[in-house]
C-alpha positions, -999 to +999 in steps of 0.1 A: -113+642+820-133+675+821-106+689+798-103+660+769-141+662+770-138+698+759-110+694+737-131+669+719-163+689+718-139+721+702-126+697+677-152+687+662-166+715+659-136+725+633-137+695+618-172+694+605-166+723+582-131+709+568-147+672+562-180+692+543-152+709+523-134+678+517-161+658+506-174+687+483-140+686+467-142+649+464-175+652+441-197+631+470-223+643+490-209+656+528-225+627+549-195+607+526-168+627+544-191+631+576-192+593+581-153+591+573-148+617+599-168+593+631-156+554+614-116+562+614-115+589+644-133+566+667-114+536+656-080+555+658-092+568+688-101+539+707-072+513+690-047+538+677-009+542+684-008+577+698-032+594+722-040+627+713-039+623+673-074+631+654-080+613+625-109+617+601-117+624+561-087+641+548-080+666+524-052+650+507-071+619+500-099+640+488-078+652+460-064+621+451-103+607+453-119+631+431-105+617+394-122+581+406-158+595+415-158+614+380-147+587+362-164+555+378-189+571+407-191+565+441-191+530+448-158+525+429-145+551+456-159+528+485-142+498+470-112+513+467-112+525+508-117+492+519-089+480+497-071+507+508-080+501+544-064+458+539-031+476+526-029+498+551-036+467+582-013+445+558+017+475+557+013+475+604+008+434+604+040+436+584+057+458+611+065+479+580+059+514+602+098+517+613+101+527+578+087+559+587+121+568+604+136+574+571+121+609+570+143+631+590+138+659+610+141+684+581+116+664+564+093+667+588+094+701+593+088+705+559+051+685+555+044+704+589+047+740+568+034+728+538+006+712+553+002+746+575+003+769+542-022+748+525-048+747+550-042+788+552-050+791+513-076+769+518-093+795+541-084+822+518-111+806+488-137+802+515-138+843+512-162+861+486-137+878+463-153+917+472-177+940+484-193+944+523-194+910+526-158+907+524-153+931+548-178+914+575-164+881+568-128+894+577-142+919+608-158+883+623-123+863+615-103+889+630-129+889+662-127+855+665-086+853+664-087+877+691-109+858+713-086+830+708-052+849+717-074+867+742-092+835+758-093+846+800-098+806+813-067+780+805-093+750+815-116+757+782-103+757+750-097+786+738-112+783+703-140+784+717-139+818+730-135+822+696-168+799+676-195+810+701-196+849+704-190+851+664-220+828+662-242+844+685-235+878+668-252+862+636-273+837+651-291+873+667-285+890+638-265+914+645-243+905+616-248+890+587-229+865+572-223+828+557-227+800+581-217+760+577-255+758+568-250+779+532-223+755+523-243+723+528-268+701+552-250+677+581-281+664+589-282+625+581-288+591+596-271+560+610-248+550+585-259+514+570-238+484+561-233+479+525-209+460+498-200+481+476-222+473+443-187+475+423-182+442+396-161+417+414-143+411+387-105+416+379-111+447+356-125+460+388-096+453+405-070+474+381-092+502+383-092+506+420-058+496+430-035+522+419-059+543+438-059+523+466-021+521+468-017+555+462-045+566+489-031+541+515+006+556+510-006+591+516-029+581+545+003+565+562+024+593+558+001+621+568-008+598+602+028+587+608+044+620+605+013+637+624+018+615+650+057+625+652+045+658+656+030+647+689+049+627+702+071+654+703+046+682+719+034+655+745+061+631+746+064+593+742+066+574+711+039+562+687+036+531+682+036+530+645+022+496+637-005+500+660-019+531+645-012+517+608-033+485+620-060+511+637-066+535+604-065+507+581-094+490+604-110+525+600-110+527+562-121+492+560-153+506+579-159+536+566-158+521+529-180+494+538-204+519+556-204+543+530-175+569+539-146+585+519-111+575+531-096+591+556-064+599+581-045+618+610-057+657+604-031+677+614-049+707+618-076+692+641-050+674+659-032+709+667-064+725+679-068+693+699-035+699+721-040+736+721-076+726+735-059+697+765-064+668+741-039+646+754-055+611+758-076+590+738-108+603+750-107+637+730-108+618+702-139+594+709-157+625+720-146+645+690-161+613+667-191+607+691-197+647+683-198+643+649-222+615+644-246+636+676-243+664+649-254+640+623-283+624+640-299+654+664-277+686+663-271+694+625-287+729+636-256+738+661-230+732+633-248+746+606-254+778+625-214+785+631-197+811+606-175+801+578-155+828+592-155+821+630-140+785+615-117+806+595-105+827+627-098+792+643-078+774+612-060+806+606-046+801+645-040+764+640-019+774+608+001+799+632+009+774+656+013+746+632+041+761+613+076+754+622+091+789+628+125+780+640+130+761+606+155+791+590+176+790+623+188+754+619+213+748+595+221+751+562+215+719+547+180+712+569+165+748+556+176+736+519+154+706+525+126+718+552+122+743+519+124+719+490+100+696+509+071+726+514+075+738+485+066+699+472+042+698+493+019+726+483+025+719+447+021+684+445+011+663+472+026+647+505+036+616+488+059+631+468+071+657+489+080+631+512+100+610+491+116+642+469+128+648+507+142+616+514+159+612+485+175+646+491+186+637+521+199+601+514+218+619+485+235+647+510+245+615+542+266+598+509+282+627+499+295+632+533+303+598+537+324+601+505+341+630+514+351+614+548+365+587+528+385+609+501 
């Protein structure tokens, strides 16, 4: 109990940063992403498929996002979430998420390194190109890395041995550097019911659904293959349909309640098991933390270093990358490689399905040859 608590608290802690980041990338203003992060991780949470997975707003969606905002603003993006959130109940209702056992192994090992490289680069742009504070930014990562790998008690996470002596050497002073606070404001209110003020018409409708379909596809595959991941660090199997039903129910809120779209996170779902996250109530304390942060204690995650965050993401990336992918063989490296290489060049979607194809292609050409 003591122990999920905790893992929850650490959690959210990294994910406040990411979400800001996300929603900043996404054009809209960080409560968007904020809210995102508490709808779908306490729904997930509570009604999910697989204890232990942390869902919230997502990079990838972000990305996919950001050409809709530009074009049509804000409210077109909260249409197409809640659109996005009916596909995504309609694909688990359908019992559609045994489809997800087309991506094999060497698949999946290849969205876990991708996934791991791109959240590394995406620490390396959070650092000012030169100069001292370059070097202090670095000094404080490295610091806080150690006091991870370092941590003296198993029964609190170790990241944060690494978030709260970093932040107390600013927070007094004694170094100087940029905190969550330079990057933007968490501080908001409740989040308030609202239809999205879109035209209900069917013009509407063409515009957001390719998004929509496109956004629920990726959100499916990053939470199903996520979820793989940990079933197979804690065991069990997720129940697939249950957790499509769960994050679609999640979108659905968090578009109606003014949030971005979101899904599983698997680099707050790795600090979560490195934390003792194993059961579902990490993740309602992780979401209850983030909408605390939003309502009363803005002050405690705008005060943490970009670079204490960075320390802990650089970690997650460590142990989120596959490192036994080059000793299996031949044909799953060719693909583990193909597929992260897609991944960080394109997007998951695609990745995903350049890898089953691949792989689809490689089981007939056996099966020919044991024919011939």
């Amino acid at each position: 109990m003591i122990r999920n608590t905790l893992a929850g608290v650490t959690t959210s802690l990294a994910m406040v940063p990411e979400v800001v980041a996300f929603a900043l990338l996404a054009t809209v203003n960080p409560l968007v992403g904020l809210y995102a992060a508490f709808f779908v991780g306490i729904i997930t949470a509570m009604f999910g498929g697989r204890p232990g997975l942390i869902s919230g707003g997502a990079g990838s969606l972000a990305v996919v996002s950001v050409a809709l905002v530009i074009s049509h603003g804000v409210e077109y993006l909260f249409a197409t979430v809640v659109l996005m959130g009916l596909i995504q109940v309609l694909f688990g209702v359908f019992k559609l998420g045994k489809l997800i056992k087309l991506v094999s192994p060497a698949v999946m090992n290849g969205f876990v390194n991708g996934l791991a490289i791109i959240i590394f680069l995406a620490q390396l742009k959070q650092l000012p190109p030169m100069g001292d504070e370059l070097n202090v930014m670095l000094g404080l990562t490295i610091l806080t890395i150690l006091c991870i790998v370092w941590a003296p008690i198993k029964s609190i996470p170790a990241s944060l041995f690494g978030i709260v002596p970093v932040t107390l050497l600013v927070a007094f002073g004694l170094m100087d550097s940029k905190t969550v606070g330079d990057i933007a404001s968490v501080s908001g209110s409740l989040p308030v019911f609202a239809i999205p003020t879109v035209p209900m018409t069917m013009e509407t409708m063409m515009v957001i659904l390719p998004y929509a379909l496109i956004l629920a596809g990726i959100g499916l595959l990053e939470s199903l293959l996520t979820a793989q991941m940990v079933d197979e660090r804690l065991g069990g199997e997720t129940n697939n349909n249950k957790e499509s039903v769960a994050l679609g129910a999640g979108n659905i809120a968090t578009g109606f309640f003014g949030g971005m779209g979101g899904c599983a996170m698997i680099g707050q779902t790795v600090i979560n098991l490195n934390s003792g996250g194993d059961n579902r109530i990490s993740g309602i304390v992780q979401a209850l933390c983030i909408l605390a942060y939003i309502l009363f204690a803005s002050f405690v995650i705008e005060s943490i270093p970009i670079a204490a965050l960075i320390g802990v993401m650089v970690v997650v990336c460590f142990h989120t990358f596959n490192w036994k992918t080059f000793t299996q063989d031949r044909e799953s490296v060719i693909i583990t490689i193909i597929v992260t290489a897609a991944t960080v060049a394109f997007n998951l979607a695609y990745a995903v399905a350049i890898g089953v194809m691949i792989t689809a292609l490689i089981e007939y050409w056996r099966q020919v040859d044991d024919f011939s």
